[in-house]
KEDO-992660 format. One record per residue (C-alpha): residue in three letters; x, y, z. Coordinates in steps of 0.001 Angstrom, whole numbers. Each point is the difference from the previous one (the first is absolute). Last residue first. Example, Ala and Ser with C-alpha at 12.3 -4.5 7.8 and 13.67 -1.06 7.14 Angstrom:
BEGIN
Ser  13670  -1060  7140
Ala  -1370  -3440  660
***
This chain:
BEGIN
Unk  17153  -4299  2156
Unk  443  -499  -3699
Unk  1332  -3285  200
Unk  -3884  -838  893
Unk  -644  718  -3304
Unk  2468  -2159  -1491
Unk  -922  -3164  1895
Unk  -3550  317  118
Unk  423  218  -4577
Unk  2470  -2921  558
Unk  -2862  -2052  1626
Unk  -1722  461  -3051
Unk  2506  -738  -2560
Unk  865  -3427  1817
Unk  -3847  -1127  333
Unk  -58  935  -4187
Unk  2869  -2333  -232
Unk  -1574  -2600  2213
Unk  -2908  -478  -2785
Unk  -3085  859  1209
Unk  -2074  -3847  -479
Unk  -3631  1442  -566
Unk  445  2461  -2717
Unk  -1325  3301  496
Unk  4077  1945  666
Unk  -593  3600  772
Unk  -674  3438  -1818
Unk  1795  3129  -805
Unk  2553  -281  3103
Unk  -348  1894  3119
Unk  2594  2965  1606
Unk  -2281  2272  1305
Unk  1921  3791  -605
Unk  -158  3093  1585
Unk  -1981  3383  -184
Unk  3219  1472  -2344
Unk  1479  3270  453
Unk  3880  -1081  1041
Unk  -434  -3441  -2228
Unk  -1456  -3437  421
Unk  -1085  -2630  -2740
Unk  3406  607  -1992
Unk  2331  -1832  2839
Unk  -2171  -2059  1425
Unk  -1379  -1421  -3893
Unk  3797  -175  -405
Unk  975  -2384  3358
Unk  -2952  -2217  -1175
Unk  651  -462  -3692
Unk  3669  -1086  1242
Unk  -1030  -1848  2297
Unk  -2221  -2180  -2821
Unk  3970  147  -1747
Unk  1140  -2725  2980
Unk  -3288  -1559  695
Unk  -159  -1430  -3445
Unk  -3012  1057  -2157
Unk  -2897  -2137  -538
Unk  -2264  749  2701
Unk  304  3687  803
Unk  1057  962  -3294
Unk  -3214  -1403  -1320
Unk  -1535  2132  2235
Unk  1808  3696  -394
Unk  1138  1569  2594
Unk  -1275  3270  126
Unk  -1736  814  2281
Unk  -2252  2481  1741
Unk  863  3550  -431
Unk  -1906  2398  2423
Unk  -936  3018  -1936
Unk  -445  3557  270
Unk  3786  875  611
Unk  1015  -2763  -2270
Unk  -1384  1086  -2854
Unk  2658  1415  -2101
Unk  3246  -1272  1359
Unk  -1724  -3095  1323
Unk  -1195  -1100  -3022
Unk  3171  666  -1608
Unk  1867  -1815  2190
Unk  -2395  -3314  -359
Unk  719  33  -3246
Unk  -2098  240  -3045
Unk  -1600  -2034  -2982
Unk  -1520  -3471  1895
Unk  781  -3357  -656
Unk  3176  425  -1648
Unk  793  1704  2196
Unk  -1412  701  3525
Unk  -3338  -388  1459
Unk  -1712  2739  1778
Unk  -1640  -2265  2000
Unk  -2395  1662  1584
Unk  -645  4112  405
Unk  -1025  2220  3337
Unk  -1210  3162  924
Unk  -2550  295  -2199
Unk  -1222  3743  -1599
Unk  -1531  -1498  -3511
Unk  2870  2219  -1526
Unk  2886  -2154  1123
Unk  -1268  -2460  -2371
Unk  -427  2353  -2992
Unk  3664  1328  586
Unk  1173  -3658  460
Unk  -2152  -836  -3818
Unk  2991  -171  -2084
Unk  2406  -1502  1871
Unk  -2126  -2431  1350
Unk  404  -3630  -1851
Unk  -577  -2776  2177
Unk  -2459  -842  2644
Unk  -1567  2349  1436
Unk  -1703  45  3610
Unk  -951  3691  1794
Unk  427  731  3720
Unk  -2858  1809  1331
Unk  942  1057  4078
Unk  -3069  881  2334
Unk  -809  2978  1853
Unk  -3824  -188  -367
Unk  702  2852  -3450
Unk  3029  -2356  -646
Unk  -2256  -2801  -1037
Unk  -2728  1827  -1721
Unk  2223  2289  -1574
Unk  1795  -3281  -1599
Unk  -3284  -1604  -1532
Unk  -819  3939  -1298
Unk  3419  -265  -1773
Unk  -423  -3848  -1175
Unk  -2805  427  -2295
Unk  932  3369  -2192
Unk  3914  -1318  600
Unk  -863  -3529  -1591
Unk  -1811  -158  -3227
Unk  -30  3572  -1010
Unk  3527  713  1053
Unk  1366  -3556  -1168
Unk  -1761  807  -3269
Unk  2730  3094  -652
Unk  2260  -2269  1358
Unk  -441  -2207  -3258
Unk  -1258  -3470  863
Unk  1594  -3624  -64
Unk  3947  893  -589
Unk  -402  2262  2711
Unk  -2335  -550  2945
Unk  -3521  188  -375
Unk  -721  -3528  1701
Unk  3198  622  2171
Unk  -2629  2965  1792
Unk  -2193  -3521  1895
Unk  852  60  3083
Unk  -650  2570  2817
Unk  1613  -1334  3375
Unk  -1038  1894  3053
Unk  1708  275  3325
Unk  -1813  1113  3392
Unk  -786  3603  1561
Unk  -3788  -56  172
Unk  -2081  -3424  -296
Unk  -3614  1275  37
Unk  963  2879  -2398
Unk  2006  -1455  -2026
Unk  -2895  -2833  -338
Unk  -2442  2100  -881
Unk  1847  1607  -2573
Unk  1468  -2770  -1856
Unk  -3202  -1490  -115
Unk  -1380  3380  -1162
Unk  2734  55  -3106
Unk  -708  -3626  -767
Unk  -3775  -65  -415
Unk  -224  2718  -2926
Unk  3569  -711  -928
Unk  -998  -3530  -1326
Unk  -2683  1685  -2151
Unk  2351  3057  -755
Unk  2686  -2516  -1398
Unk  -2103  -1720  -1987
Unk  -1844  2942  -1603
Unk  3828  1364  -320
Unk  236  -3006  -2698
Unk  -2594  1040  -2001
Unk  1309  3675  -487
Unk  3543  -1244  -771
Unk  -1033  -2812  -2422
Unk  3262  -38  -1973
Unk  3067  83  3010
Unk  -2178  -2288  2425
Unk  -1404  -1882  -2381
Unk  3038  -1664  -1432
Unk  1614  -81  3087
Unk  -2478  -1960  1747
Unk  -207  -2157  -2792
Unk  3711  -821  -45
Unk  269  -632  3612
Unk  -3111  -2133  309
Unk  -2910  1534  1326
Unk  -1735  678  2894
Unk  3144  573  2150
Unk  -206  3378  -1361
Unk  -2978  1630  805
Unk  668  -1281  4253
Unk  3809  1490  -406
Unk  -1102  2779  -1446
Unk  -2629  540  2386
Unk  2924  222  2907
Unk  410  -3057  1796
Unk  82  -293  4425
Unk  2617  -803  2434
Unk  -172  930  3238
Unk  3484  -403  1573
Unk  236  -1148  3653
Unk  3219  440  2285
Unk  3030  -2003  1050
Unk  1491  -1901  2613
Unk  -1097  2787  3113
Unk  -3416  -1835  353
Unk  -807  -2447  -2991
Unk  -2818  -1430  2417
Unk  -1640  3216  467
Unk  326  1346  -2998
Unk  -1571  -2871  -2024
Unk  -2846  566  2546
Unk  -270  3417  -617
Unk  -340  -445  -3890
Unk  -2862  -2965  1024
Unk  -1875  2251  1864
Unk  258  3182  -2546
Unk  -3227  -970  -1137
Unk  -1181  2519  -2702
Unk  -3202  895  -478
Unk  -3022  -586  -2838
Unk  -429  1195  -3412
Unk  1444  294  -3769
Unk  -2276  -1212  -2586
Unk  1149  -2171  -2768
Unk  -830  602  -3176
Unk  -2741  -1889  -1448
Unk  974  -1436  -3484
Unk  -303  2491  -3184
Unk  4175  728  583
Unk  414  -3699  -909
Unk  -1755  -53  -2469
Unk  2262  2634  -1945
Unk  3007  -1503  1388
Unk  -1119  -3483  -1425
Unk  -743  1698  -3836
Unk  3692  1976  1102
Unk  2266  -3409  -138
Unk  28  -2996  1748
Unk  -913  847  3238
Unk  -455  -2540  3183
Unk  3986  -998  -901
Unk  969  -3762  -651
Unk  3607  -1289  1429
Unk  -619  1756  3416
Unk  3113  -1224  1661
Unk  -294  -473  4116
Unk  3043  234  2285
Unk  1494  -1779  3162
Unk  1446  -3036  -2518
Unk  338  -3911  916
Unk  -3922  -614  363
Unk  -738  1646  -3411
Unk  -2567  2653  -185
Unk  -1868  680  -3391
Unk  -1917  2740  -1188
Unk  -2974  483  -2415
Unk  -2606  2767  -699
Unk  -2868  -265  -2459
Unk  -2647  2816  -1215
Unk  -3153  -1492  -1551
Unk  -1843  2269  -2009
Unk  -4079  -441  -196
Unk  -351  2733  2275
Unk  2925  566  2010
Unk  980  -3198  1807
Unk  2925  -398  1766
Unk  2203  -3061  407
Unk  2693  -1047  2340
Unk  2001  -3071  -352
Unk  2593  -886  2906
Unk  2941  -2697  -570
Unk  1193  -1454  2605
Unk  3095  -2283  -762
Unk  1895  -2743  948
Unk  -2176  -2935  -1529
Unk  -3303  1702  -832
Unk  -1784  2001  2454
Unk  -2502  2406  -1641
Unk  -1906  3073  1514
Unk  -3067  1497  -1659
Unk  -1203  3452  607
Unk  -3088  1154  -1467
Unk  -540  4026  -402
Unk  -3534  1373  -1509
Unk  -2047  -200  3041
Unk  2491  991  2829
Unk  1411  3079  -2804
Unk  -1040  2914  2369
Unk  1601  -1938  2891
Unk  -2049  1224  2958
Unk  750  3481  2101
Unk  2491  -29  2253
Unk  -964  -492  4263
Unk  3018  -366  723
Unk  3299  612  -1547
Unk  3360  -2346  -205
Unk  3426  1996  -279
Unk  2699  -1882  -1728
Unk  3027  -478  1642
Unk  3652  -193  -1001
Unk  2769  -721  2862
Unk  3496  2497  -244
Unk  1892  -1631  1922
Unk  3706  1312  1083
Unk  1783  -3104  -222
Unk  2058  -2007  2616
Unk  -2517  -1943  2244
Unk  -2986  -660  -2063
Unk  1727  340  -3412
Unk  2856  -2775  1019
Unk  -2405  -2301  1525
Unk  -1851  -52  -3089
Unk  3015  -259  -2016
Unk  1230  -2991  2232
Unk  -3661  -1458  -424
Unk  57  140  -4188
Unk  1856  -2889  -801
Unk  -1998  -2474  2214
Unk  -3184  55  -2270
Unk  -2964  1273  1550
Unk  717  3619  -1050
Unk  -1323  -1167  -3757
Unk  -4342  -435  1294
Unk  -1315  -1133  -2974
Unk  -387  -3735  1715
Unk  -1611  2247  2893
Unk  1200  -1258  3600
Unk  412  3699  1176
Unk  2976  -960  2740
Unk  2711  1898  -1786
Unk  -1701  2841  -663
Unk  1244  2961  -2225
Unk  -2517  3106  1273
Unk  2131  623  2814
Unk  4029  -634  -767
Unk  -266  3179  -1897
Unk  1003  -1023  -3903
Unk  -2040  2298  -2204
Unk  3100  2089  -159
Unk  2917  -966  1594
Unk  545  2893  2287
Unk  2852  1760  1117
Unk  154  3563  1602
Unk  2950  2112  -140
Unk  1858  436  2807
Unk  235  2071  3603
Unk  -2712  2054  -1334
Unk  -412  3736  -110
Unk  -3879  1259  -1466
Unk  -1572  83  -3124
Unk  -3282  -667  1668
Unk  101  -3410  -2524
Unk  3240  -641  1311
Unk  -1245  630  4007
Unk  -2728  -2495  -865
***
């Protein structure tokens, strides 16, 4: 908390991402459940008692109003071998719209393989569905209960999409971008129907939860090569600026997640007001350097990252320290609100390979050299 204040610490804070030691358990006898498997408990242990944790929450409401698509949406869920895969459909009229992703038992992800839209026919009856009304209260009980047990070892993040982010996982990648850059107007209907509910969520529960973390995903979707920054400012900053006054209006912290390439849209970034931006991945995966984020934006943003993921399992532990010792040396400067040192992502497989283990506990190591 004193980093995101902008305040003197005795050392940068570490954090392994998604990886708290709280939500990963061991004893959860689910076959999909990964953090069964022996591999992961010393990296459990590790984040619990070593890392600065960062846990991510969700913020249940009461009272909300009922599903607007309850009697048009079927759900079907099929085991088959090692997987789950989950079929959703949607009727609109006499259009069928289909959604499918699969889960296998050996990976902590989901792929969508077919999109609910296919192309701008779908979007178009999709938009004529019931929107979704926005209602009800926030329960901060279950916030204040992760709290309470996480005590001084770490702190909560609330973690919530932008409507880009909800428009965009629609589709397929080349779809989305497809209509996104050529059906400007129709798109921005999508947006403002997920914005309509979103920006009062985001609102209510600011304001019921003061002072926490946020996480707004969903800005890589516009990111350079995908969309021009001039659509990254309709698509993202017109959305996410009123999400982050929200936040910081209750005297909370908005930290912004984008993958990948930012050089070109850091100016639009910092203009949406948040305090804080994730991963800020290095070449080749990303365009800029952590020094010259934290030249130019450092004084209104924390930096979290950037150690790259792939890096962080693949790459001997010997030139992985040598990420680490740069990423402390261009994350902080004499202006700068301080640096989280966290990698881009984390290992989902469910043996972690004892390299990855290795590069982890080096991250604790070199941070704590820093006392």
């Amino acid at each position: 908390m004193a980093t995101l204040r902008g305040e003197s610490v005795d050392r940068p804070a570490v954090c392994f991402y998604e990886i708290d030691g709280y939500r990963q358990r061991s004893d959860d006898p689910d076959p999909y459940n990964i953090y069964t498997h022996p591999s992961w408990q010393p990296l459990l242990t590790l984040a619990r008692e070593q890392s600065d944790r960062i846990v991510m929450c969700d913020v249940p409401f009461r009272d909300a109003p009922p599903d607007a698509l309850a009697g048009l949406r079927r759900v079907e869920v099929i085991e088959q071998g090692d997987s789950r895969t989950t079929v959703t459909t949607i009727r609109c009229g006499d259009r069928v719209l289909t959604e499918r992703g699969r889960r296998d038992r050996d990976l902590d992800t989901t792929w969508i393989y077919e999109h609910l839209l296919k192309d701008t026919a779908d979007l178009e009856a999709f938009l004529a569905l019931p929107a979704e009304e926005f209602g009800g209260t926030p329960d901060p009980e279950p916030i204040l209960k992760v709290e309470r047990e996480l005590g001084d070892s770490g702190i909560v993040l609330i973690d919530t999409a932008d409507p880009l982010c909800q428009a965009a996982a629609l589709f397929n990648m080349a779809t989305f971008t497809v209509i996104a850059l050529t059906e400007v107007k129709l798109f921005r209907q999508l947006l403002d129907r997920f914005a309509a509910t979103l920006l009062p969520r985001t609102e209510a529960i600011a304001r019921a939860l003061p002072g926490r973390l946020w996480r707004i995903y969903g800005p890589e979707y516009a990111s350079p090569p995908y969309l021009p920054p001039r659509l990254f400012r309709e698509y993202v900053v017109h959305y996410v600026r009123p999400m982050v006054e929200s936040i910081q209006r209750y005297g909370g912290f908005a930290r912004l997640h984008c993958h990948g390439k930012l050089r070109a849209i850091l100016d639009d970034i910092a203009s949406t007001g948040c305090v804080g931006l994730d991963p800020i991945e290095p070449p080749p995966q990303g365009d800029v350097e952590l020094s010259y984020v934290q030249e130019r934006y450092g004084e209104q943003m924390v930096l979290f990252g950037n150690l790259e993921a792939s890096e962080l399992e693949f790459l001997p532990s010997a030139e992985f320290a040598q990420r680490i010792a740069r990423a402390l040396r261009e994350g902080r400067g004499p202006r700068g609100r301080g640096l989280v040192l966290m990698p881009s992502s984390c290992p989902y497989g469910r043996q972690l390979p004892e390299l990855a283990l290795r590069n982890y506990e080096k991250m604790v190591e070199m941070v704590q050299a820093e006392i």
